[in-house]
Backbone as JSON Lines, residues from 0, in Angstrom:
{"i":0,"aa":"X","n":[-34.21,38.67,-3.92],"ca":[-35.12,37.61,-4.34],"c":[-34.81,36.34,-3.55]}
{"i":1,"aa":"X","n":[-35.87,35.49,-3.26],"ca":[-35.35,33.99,-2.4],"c":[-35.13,33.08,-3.34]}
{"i":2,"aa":"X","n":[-34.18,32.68,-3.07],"ca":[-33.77,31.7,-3.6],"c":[-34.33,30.23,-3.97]}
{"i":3,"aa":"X","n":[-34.44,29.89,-5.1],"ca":[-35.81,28.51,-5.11],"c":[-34.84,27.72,-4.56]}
{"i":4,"aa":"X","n":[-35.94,26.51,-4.09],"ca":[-35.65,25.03,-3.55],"c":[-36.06,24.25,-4.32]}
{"i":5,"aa":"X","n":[-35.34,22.89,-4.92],"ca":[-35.83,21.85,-5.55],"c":[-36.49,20.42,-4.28]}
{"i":6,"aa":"X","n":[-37.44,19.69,-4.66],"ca":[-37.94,18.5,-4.02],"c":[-38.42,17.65,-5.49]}
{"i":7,"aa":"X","n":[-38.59,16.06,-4.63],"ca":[-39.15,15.55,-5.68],"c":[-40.56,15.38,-5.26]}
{"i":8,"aa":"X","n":[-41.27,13.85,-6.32],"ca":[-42.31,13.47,-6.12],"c":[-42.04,12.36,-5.92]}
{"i":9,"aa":"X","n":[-42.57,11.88,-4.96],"ca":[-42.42,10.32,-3.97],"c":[-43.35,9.14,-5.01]}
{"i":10,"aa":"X","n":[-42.83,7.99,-4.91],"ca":[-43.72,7.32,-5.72],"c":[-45.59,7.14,-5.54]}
{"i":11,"aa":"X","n":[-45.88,7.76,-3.66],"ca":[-46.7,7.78,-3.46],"c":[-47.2,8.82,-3.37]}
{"i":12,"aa":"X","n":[-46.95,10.03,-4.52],"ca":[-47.34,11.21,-5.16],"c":[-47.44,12.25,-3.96]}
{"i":13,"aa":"X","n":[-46.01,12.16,-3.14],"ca":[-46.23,13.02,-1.87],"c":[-44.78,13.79,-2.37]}
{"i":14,"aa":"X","n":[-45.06,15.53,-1.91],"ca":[-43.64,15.8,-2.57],"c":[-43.5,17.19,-0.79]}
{"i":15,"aa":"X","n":[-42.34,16.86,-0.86],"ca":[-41.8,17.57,0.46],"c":[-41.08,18.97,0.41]}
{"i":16,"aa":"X","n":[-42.02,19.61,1.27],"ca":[-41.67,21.77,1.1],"c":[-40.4,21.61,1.64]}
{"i":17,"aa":"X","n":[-39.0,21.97,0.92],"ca":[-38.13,22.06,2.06],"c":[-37.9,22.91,3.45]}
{"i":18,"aa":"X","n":[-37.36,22.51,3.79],"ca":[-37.2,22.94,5.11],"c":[-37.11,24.7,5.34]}
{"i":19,"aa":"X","n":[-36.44,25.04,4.78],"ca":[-36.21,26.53,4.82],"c":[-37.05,27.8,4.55]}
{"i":20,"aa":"X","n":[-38.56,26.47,3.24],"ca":[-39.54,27.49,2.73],"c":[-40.36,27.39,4.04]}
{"i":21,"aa":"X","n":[-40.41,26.02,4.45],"ca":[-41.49,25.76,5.87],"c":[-40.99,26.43,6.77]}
{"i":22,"aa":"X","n":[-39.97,26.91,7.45],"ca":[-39.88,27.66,8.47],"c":[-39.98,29.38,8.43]}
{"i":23,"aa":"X","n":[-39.48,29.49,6.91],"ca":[-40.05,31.15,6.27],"c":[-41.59,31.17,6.28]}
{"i":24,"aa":"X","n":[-41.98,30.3,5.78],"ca":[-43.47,30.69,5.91],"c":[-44.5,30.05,6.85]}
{"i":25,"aa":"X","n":[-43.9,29.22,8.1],"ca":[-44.84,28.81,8.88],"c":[-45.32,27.66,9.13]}
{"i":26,"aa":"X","n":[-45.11,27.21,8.0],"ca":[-45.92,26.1,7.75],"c":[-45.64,24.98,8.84]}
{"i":27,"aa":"X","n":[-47.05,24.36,9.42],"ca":[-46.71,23.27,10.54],"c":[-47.31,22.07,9.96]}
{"i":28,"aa":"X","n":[-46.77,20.88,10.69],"ca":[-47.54,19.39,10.16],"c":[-49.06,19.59,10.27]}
{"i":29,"aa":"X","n":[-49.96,18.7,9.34],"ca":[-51.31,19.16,9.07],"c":[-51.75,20.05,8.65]}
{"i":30,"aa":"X","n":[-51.14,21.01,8.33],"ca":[-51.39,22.33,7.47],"c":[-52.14,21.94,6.03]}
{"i":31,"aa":"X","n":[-53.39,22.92,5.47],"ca":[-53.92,22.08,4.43],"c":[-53.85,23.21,3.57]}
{"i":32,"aa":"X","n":[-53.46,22.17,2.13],"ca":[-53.3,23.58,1.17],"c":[-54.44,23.07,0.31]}
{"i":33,"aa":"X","n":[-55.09,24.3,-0.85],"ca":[-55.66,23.99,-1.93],"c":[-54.36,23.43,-3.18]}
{"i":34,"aa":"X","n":[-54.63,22.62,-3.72],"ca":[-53.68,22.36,-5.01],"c":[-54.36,22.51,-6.85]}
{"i":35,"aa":"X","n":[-53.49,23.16,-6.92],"ca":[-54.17,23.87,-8.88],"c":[-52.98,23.54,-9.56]}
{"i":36,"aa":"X","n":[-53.31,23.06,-10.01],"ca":[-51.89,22.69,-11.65],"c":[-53.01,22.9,-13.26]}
{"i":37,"aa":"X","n":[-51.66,23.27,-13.8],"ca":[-52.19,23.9,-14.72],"c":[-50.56,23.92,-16.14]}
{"i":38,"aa":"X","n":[-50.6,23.16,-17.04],"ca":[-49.73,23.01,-17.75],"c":[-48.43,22.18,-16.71]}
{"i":39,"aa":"X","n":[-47.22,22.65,-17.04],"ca":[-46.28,22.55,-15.9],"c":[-46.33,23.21,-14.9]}
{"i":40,"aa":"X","n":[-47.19,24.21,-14.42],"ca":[-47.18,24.92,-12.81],"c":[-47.99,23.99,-11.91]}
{"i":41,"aa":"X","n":[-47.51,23.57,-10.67],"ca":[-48.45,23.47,-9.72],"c":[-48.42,24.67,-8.64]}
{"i":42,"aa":"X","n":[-49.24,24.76,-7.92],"ca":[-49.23,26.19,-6.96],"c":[-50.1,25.42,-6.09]}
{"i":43,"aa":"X","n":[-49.33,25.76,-4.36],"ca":[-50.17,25.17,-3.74],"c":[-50.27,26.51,-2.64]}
{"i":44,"aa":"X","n":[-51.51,26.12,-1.87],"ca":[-51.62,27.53,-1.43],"c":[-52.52,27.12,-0.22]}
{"i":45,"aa":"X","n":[-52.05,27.45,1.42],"ca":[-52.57,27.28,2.42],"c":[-53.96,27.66,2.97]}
{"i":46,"aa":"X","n":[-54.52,26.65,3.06],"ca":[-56.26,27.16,3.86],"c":[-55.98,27.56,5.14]}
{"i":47,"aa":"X","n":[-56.06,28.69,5.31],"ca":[-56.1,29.49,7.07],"c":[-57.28,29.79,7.43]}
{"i":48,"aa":"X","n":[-58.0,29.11,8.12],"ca":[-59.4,29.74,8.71],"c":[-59.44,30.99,9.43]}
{"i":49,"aa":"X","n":[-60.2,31.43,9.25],"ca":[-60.65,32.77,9.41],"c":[-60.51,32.89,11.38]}
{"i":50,"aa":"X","n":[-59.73,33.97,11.59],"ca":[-59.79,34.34,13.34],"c":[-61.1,34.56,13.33]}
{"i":51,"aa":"X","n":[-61.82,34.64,14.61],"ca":[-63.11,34.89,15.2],"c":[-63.27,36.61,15.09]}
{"i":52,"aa":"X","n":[-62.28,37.08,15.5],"ca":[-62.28,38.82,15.1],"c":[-62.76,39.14,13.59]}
{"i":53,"aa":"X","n":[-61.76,38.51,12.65],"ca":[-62.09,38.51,11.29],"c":[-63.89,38.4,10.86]}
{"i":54,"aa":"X","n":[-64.54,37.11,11.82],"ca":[-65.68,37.11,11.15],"c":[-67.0,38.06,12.31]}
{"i":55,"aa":"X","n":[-66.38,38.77,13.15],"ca":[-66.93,39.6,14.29],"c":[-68.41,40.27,13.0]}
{"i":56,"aa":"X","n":[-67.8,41.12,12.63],"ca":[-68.56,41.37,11.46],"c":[-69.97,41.14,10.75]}
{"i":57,"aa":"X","n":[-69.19,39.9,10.81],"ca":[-70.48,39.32,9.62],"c":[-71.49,38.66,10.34]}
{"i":58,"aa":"X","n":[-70.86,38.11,12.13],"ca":[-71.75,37.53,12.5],"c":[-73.0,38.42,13.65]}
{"i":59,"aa":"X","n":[-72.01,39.77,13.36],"ca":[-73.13,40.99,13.81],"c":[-74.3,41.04,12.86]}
{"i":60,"aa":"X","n":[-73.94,40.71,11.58],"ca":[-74.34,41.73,10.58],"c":[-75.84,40.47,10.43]}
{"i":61,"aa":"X","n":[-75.47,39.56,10.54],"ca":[-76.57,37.71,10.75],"c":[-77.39,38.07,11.64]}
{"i":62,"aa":"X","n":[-76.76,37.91,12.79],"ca":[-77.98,38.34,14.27],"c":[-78.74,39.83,14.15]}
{"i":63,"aa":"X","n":[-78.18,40.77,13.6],"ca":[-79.45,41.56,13.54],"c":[-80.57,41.21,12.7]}
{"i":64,"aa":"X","n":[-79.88,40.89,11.17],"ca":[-81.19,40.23,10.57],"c":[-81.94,39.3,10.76]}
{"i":65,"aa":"X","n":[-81.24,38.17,11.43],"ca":[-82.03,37.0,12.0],"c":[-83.58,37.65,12.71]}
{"i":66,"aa":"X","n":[-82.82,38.72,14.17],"ca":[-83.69,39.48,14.86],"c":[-84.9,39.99,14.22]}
{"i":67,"aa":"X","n":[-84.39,40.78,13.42],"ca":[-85.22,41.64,12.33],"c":[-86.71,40.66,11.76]}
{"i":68,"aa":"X","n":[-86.15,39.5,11.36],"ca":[-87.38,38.75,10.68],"c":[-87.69,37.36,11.53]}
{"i":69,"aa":"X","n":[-86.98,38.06,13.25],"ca":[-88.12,37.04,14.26],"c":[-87.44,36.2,14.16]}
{"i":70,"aa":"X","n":[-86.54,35.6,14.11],"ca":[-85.97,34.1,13.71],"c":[-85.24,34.04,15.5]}
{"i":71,"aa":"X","n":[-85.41,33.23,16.59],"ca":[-84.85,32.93,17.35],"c":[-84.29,31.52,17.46]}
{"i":72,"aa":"X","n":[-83.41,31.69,18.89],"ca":[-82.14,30.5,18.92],"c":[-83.06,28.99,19.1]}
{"i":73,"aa":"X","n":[-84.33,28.97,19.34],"ca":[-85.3,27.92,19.35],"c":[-85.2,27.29,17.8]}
{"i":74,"aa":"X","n":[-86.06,28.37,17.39],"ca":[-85.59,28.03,15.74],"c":[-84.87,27.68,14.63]}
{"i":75,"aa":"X","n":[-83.46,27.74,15.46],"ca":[-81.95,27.91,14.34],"c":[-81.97,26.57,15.59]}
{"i":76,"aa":"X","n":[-82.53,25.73,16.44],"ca":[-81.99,24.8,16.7],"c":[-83.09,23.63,16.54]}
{"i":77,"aa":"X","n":[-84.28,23.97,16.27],"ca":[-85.58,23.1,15.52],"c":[-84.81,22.39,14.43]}
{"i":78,"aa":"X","n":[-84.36,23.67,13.27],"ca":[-84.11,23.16,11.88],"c":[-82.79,22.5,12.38]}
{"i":79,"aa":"X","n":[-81.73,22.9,12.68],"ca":[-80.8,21.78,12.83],"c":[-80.88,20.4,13.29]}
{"i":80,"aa":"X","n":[-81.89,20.55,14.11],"ca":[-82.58,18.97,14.69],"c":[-83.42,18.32,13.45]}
{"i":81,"aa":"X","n":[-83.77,19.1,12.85],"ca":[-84.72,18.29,11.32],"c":[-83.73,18.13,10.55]}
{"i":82,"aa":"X","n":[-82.67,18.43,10.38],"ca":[-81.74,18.86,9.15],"c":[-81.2,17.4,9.62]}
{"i":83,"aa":"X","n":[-80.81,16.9,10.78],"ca":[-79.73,15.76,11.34],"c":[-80.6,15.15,11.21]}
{"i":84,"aa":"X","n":[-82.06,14.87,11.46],"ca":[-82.34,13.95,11.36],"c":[-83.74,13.14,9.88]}
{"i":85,"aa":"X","n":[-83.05,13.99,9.24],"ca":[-83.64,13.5,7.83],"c":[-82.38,13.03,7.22]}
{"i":86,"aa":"X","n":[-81.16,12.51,7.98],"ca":[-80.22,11.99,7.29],"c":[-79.34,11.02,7.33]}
């Protein structure tokens, strides 16, 4: 089992991963976590964006349907030009 680490909470509600969990698990400066507390637990838990392989997939699975119901790159760049500029 690993062994826990204690830290505190800074008066400016910043509290510091020690060193040993950050280099076990990676963690680099700017790294962004979601934060959930709940009674006495807090749990914080890293946002990793998705590799480009990961979303290979889905963005096959978009362009055929796009295709399918006629939708071209004219079009997906019309509405983005209306979308920016109604705002």
């Amino acid at each position: 089992m690993v062994k826990p680490a204690t830290t505190k909470l800074s008066t400016r509600g910043q509290v510091v991963i020690p060193e040993e969990i950050r280099n076990r698990l990676g963690l680099e400066p700017g790294e962004q976590f979601v934060v959930i507390g709940e009674g006495d637990v807090v749990v914080l838990k890293t946002l990793k964006p998705p590799k480009l392989e990961e979303l290979k997939p889905l963005l096959d699975k978009v362009q055929k349907a796009a295709a399918a119901a006629g939708v071209t790159p004219e079009d997906v760049e019309r509405v983005i030009a209306e979308v920016r500029a109604s705002k």
